[in-house]
PLY file of the C-alpha trace (Angstrom):
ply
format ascii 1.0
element vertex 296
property float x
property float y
property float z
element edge 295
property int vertex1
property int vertex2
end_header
-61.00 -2.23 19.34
-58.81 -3.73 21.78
-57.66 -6.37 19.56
-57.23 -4.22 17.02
-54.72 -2.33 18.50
-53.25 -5.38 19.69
-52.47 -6.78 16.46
-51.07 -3.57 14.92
-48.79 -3.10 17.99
-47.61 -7.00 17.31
-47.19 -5.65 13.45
-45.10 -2.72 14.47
-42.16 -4.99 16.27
-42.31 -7.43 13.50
-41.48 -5.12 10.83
-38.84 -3.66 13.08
-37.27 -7.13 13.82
-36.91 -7.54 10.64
-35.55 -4.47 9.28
-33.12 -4.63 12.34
-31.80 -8.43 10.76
-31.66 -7.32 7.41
-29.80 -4.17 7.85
-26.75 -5.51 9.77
-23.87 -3.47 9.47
-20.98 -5.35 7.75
-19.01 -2.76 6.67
-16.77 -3.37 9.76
-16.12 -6.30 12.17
-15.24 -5.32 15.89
-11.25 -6.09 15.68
-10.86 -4.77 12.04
-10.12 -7.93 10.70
-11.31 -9.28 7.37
-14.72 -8.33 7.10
-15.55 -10.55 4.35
-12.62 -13.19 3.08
-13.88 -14.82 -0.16
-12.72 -17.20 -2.79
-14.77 -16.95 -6.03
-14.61 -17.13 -10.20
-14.55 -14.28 -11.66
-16.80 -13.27 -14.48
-14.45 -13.39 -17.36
-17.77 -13.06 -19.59
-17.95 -9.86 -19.39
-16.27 -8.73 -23.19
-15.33 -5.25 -20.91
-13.03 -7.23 -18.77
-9.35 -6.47 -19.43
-6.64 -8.69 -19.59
-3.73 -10.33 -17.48
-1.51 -7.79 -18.60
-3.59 -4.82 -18.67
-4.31 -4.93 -14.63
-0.52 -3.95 -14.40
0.08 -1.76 -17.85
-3.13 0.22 -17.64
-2.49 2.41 -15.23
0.75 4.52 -14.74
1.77 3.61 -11.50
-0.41 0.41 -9.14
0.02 -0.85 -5.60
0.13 -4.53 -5.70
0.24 -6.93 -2.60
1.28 -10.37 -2.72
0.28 -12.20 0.74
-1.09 -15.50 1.98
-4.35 -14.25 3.72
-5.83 -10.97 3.79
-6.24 -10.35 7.80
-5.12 -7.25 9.51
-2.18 -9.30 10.85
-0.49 -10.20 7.63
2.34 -8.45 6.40
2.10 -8.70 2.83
5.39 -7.96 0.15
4.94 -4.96 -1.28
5.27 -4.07 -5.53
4.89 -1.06 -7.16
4.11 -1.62 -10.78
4.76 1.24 -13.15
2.99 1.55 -16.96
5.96 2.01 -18.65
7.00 -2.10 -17.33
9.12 -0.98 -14.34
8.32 -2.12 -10.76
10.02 -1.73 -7.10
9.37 -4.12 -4.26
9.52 -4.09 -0.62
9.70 -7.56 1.37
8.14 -8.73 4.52
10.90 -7.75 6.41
10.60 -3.86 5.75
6.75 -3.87 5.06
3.71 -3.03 7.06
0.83 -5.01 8.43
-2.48 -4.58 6.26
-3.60 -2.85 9.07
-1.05 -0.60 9.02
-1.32 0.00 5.14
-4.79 0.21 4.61
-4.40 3.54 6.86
-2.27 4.60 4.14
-3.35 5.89 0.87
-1.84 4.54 -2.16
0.04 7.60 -2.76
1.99 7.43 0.29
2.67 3.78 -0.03
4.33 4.46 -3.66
5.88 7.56 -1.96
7.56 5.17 0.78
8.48 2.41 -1.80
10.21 4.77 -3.54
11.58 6.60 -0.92
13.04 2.95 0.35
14.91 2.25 -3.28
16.40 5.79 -3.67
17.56 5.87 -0.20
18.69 2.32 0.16
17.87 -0.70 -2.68
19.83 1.61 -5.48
23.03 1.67 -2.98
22.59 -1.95 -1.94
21.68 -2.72 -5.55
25.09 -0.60 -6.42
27.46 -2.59 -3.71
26.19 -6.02 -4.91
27.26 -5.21 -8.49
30.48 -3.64 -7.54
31.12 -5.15 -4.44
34.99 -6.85 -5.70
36.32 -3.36 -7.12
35.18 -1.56 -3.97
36.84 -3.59 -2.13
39.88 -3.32 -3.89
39.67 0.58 -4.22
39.51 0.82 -0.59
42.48 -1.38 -0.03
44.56 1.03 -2.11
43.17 4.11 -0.35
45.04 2.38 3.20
48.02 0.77 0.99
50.23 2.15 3.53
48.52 -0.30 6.60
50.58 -3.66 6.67
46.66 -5.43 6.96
45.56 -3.28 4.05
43.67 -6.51 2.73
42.07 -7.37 6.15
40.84 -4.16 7.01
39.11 -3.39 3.59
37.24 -6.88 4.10
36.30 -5.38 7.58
35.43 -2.16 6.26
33.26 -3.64 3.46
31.20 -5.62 6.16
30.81 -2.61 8.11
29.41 -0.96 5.06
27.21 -3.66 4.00
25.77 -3.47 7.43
25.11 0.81 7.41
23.80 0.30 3.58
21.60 -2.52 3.92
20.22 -2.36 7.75
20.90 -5.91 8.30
23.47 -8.34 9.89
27.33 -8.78 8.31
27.80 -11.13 5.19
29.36 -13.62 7.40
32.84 -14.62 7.15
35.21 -16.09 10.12
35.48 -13.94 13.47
38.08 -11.97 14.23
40.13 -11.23 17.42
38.42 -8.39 19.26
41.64 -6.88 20.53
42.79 -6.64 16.55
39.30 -4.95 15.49
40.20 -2.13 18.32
43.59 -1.51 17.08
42.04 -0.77 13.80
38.84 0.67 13.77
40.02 4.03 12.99
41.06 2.57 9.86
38.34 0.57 8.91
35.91 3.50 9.48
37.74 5.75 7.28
37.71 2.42 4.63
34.32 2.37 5.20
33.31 5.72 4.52
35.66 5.51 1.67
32.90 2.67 0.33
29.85 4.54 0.89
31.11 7.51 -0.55
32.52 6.04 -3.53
28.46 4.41 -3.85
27.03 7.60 -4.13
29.36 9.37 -6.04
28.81 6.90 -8.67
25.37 6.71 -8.08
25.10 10.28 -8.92
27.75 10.38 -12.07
25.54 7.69 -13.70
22.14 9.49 -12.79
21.08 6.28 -10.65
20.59 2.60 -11.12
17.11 1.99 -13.84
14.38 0.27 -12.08
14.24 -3.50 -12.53
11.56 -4.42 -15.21
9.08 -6.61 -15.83
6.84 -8.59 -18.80
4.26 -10.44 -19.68
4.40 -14.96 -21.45
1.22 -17.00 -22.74
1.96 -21.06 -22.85
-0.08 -22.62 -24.97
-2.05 -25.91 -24.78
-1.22 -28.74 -26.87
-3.24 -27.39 -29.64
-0.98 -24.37 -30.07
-4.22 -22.60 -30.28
-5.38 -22.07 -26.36
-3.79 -20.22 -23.61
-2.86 -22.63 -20.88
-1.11 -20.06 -18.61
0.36 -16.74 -18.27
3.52 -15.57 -16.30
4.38 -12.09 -15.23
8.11 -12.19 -15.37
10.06 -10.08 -12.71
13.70 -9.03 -13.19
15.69 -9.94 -9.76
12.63 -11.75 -8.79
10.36 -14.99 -9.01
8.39 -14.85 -11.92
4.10 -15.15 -10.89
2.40 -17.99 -12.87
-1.26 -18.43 -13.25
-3.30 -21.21 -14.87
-6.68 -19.86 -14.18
-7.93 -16.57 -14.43
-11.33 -17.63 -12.18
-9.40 -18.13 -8.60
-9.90 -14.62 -7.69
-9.27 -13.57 -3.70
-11.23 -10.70 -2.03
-11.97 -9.77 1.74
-11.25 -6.30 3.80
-9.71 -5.20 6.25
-11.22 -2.40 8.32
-12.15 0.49 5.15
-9.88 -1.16 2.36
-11.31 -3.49 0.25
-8.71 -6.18 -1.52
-9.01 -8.09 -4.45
-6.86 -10.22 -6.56
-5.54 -13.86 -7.80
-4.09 -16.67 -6.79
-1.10 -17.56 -8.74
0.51 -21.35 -9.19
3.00 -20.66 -5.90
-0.31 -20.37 -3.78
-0.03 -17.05 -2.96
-1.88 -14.44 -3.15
-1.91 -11.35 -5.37
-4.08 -8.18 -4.55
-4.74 -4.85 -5.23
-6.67 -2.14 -3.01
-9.84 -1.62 -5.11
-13.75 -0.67 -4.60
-14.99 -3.65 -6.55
-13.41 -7.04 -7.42
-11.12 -8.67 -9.68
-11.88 -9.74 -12.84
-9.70 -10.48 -16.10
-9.37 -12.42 -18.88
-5.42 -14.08 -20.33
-4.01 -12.25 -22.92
-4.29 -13.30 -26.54
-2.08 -15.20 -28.59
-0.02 -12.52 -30.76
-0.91 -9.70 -28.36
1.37 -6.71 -28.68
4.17 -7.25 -26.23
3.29 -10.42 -24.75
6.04 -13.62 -25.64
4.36 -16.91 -26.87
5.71 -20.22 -25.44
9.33 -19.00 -24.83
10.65 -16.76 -20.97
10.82 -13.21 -21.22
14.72 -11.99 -21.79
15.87 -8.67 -19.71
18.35 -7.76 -22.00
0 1
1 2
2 3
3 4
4 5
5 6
6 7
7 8
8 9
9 10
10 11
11 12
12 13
13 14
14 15
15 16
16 17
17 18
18 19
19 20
20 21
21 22
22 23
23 24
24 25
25 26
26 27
27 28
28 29
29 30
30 31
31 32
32 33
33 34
34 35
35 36
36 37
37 38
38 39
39 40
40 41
41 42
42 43
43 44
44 45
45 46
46 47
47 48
48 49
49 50
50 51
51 52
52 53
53 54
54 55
55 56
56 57
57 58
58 59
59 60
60 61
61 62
62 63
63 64
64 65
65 66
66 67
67 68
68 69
69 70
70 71
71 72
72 73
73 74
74 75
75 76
76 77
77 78
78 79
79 80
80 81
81 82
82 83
83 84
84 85
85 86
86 87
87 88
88 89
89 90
90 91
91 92
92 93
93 94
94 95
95 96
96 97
97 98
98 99
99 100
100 101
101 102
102 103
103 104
104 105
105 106
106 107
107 108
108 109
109 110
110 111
111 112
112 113
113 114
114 115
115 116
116 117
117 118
118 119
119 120
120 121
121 122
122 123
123 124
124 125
125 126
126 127
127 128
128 129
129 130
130 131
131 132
132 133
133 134
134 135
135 136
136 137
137 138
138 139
139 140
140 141
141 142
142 143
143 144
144 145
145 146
146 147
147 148
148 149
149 150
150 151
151 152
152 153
153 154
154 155
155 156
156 157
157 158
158 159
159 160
160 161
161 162
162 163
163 164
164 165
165 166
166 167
167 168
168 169
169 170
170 171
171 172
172 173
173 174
174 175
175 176
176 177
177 178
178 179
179 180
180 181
181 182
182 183
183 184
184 185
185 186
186 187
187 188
188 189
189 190
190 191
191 192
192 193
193 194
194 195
195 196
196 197
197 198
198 199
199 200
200 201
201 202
202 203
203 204
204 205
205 206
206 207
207 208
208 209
209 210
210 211
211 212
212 213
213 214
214 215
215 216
216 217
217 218
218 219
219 220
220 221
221 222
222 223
223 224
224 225
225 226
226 227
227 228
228 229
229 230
230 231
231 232
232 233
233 234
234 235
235 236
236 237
237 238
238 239
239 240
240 241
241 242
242 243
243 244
244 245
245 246
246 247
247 248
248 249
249 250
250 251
251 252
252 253
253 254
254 255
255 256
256 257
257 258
258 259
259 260
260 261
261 262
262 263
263 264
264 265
265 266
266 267
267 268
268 269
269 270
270 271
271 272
272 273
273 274
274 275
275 276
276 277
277 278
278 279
279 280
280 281
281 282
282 283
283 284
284 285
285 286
286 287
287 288
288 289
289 290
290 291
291 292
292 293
293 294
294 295
């Protein structure tokens, strides 16, 4: 009887050793890192998989990251991709960490994006395109300063610097005991500039999104995909020649998924599964066949 109980005893702590080993929690590492960081093919089989395209036209508005490594570290670039074949961007230097993001829903990371370009990009985007007759329209509003010339130069710095956040444009230095002597006029130059921004900003109901599209290159055959590009007004186009090198890992409750393009980087969405898609076909709707994409 005694060795009866014995052995059941000994069968008792073997069944909980081993439910204990094959229930370890993985859902979360102890410094919120990447839980699980893996390179894999995607099943393209699947005849439900979408395409290329689709992963960015399918929905009306997707948060896409592009990064080198998903850790909780990493401050990825930041692109919101509209349906309608719009997109905004933020860059490393304004984003967030992925830890910081994936604390964020997607709605408030499209809500910030877009609260970035309304409140800056469109004026900065406005001053690059302009930036020769504001300069000259500001001259004429001090034409009765001897240095009328000099100061809007100065005062077009200055408003570089309040529009864009950054450092000056450059250009030589300037004697410190001249700036003083006229600052009061290169202030009101400069408010000049940023006002004359926004009013035109507002008579032309705001500067349209940049856009973006979709080129298959064909093999040698003519008759075989050999890559795709996702073409990016104002920005480096993304080329992929596989649609197997997919990316996914976590970091702490967000999983991320994506591909690796031909500039080894990484692109990713915030999704419960992982990526999978197949290039788009030859004669697709929409999609240019062995020639760039043309933002007219």
């Amino acid at each position: 009887m005694k060795r009866k109980l014995m052995m059941v005893s000994m069968m008792a702590i073997l069944s909980l050793s081993l439910f204990a080993c094959g229930s370890k929690d993985t859902t979360s590492s102890s410094n919120g890192s990447a839980r699980t960081n893996t390179e894999k093919e995607a099943d393209t089989k699947n005849e439900n998989v979408g395409t290329f395209s689709q992963l960015f036209t399918n929905n009306e508005v997707g948060v896409w990251y592009s990064c080198e490594a998903i850790d909780k570290e990493e401050t990825p670039s930041i692109y919101v991709m509209y349906g309608d074949g719009t997109y905004l961007n933020l860059d490393t230097r304004k984003s967030k960490t992925f830890a910081e993001l994936s604390k964020m829903t997607d709605e408030e990371i499209i809500s910030w994006v877009e609260e970035d370009w309304n409140n800056r990009n469109e004026v900065l985007m406005y001053y690059h395109q302009h930036k020769d007759e504001l300069r000259q329209d500001a001259e004429n509003s001090i034409s009765d300063s001897t240095d009328s010339d000099t100061i809007a130069m100065i005062a077009l710095d200055d408003a570089y610097r309040e529009i864009s956040g950054t450092t000056s444009e450059g250009g030589e230095e300037l004697d410190p005991d001249y700036l003083n002597s006229v600052q009061d006029q290169v202030n009101a130059a400069k408010d000049y500039i940023i006002n004359e921004i926004n009013t035109k900003l507002a008579e032309q109901g705001g500067i349209a999104k940049p856009r973006y599209g979709f080129s298959v290159y064909t093999d040698a055959s003519g008759n075989n995909v050999d890559k795709e590009t996702l073409a990016l007004e104002r920005e480096n186009w993304i080329e992929i020649s596989s649609t197997n090198k997919i990316k996914s890992g976590d970091v702490y409750d967000s999983h991320y998924s994506g591909f690796m393009a031909n500039d080894g980087k990484y692109y990713l969405m915030r999704m419960k599964g992982d990526m999978a898609f197949a290039f788009d076909e030859i004669g697709a709707d929409g999609i240019s066949v062995d020639e760039d994409v043309v933002f007219e």
